[in-house]
N, C-alpha and C positions, 0 to 999 in steps of 0.2 A: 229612384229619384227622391230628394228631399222632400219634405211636404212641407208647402208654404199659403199655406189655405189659410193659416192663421191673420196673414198680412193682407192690409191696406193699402195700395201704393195710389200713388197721383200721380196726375201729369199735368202739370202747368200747361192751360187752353189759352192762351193767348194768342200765339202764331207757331207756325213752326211743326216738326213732324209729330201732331199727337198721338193718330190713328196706330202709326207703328209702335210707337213705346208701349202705346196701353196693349196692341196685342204679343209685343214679348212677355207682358209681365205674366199677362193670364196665360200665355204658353207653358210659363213656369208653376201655375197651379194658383196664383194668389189672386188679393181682389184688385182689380184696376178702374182707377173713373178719371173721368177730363175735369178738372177742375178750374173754373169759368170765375167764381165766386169765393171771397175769403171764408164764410162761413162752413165751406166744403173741403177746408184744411182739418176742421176738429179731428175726424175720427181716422186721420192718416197715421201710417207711423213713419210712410217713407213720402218724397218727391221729388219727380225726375223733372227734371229741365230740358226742355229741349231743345233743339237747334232751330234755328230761324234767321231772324233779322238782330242781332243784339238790341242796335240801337232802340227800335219798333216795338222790343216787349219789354225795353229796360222805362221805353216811355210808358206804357199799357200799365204795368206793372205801379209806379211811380203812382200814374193818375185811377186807379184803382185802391187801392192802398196794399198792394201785396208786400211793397218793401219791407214795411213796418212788421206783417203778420208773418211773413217770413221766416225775417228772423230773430221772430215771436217762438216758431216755431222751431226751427233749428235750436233756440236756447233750451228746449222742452226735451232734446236730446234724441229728437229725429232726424232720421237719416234725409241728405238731399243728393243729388245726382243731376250733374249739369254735365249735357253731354253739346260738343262744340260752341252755339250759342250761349248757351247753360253755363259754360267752364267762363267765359269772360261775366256771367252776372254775378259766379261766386267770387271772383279773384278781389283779393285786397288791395291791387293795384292793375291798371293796365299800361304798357309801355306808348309813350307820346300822345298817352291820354288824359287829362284830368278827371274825366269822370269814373264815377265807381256807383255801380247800382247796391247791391248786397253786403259786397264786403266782409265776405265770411270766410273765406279761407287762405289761406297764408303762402298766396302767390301773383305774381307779378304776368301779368298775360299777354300776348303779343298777337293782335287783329290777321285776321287775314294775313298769317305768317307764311304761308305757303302759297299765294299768289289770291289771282280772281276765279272764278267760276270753271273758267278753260283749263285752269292748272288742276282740277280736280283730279284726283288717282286714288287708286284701293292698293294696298301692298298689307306684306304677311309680319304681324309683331310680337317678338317673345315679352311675354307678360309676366310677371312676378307671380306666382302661386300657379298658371295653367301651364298644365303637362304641352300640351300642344301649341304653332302657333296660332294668332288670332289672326281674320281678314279683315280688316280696318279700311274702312271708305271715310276719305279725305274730301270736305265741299267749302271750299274757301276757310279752309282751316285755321283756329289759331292756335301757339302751341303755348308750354309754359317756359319765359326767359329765363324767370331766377324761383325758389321756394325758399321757407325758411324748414332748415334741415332738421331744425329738434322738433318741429311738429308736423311736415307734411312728409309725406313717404314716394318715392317716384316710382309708379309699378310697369311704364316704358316710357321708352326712348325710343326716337325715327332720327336719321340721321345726328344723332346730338343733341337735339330737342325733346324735352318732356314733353311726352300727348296723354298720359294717364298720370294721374297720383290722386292719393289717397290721406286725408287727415280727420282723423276721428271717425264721424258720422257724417264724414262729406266724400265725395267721390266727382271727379273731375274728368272729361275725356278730351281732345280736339276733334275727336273721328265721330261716325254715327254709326254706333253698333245698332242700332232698330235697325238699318237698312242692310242688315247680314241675316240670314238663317243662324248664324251662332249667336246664343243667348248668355253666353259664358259671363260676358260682361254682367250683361244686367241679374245674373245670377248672384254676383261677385256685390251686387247693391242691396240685395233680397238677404244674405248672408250678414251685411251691415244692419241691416234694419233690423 
């Protein structure tokens, strides 16, 4: 196995699934902390996003000042991982939305594209670089409409719809791989960072 002890990762504490991201990362050998406070981004090199309430950490976030340090932070050429919740604060647009929290990566996102809470499901996704497939759990998911092609990469598709891609030092999900035993994703963000 790789060694990733050198790394730093965060988890955005605002709402949402922290407990699990911070224990895949440290599955994978490296350092994880919940980060509650802007001053507890310095010494990161990665951070995950996690799934929650969009709206409720996009406010959190907002009246904290994470916006700003953010992507203070992403410009510094660290890696971020927004995984469902996560993917619509990174998107540069959302569909029938006006608002945009972050605005950092170069896709167009669509809420709760897969229904409400009841429509939830896990199905098996061929991923771009994993020999195997992935187990992907779907919780009121949203996926991505449209990307711009010379800079974001799509590393899968569900039915038609992007739920992974990748641009630069961002990484994007609809699903929520913390709540799988397979680490492969957040593997795949440890390898960016």
């Amino acid at each position: 196995m790789k060694d990733y002890s050198h790394l730093h990762i965060g988890v955005l504490a605002l709402q949402g699934a922290v407990s699990e991201h911070l224990q895949q990362i440290e599955q994978l050998g490296a350092k994880a902390s919940a980060v509650k406070k802007i001053a507890e981004l310095t010494n990161l090199d990665g951070l995950v996003l996690p799934g929650g309430e969009s709206t409720a950490i996009g406010k959190l976030m907002h009246q904290y000042g994470f916006i700003e340090a953010i992507k203070d932070f992403a410009s510094q050429g660290k890696g971020l991982f927004g995984t469902c919740a996560g993917m619509i604060l990174l998107a540069k647009s959302l569909e029938n939305d006006p608002r945009v929290h972050l605005g950092l990566m170069d896709i167009t996102v669509q809420r709760n594209a897969f229904g409400r809470q009841v429509d939830s499901f896990q199905t098996t996704l061929e991923v771009e670089g994993l020999a195997e497939p992935y187990p992907a759990v779907f919780i009121r998911a949203p996926y991505i409409r449209n990307i711009d092609t010379a800079k974001v990469t799509s590393l899968a598709s569900f039915n038609g719809n992007i739920v992974l891609a990748k641009q630069e030092k961002l990484l994007a999900c609809s699903f929520h791989p913390e709540l799988t035993g397979d680490n492969r994703i957040m593997k795949l963000f440890l390898e960016m960072c």
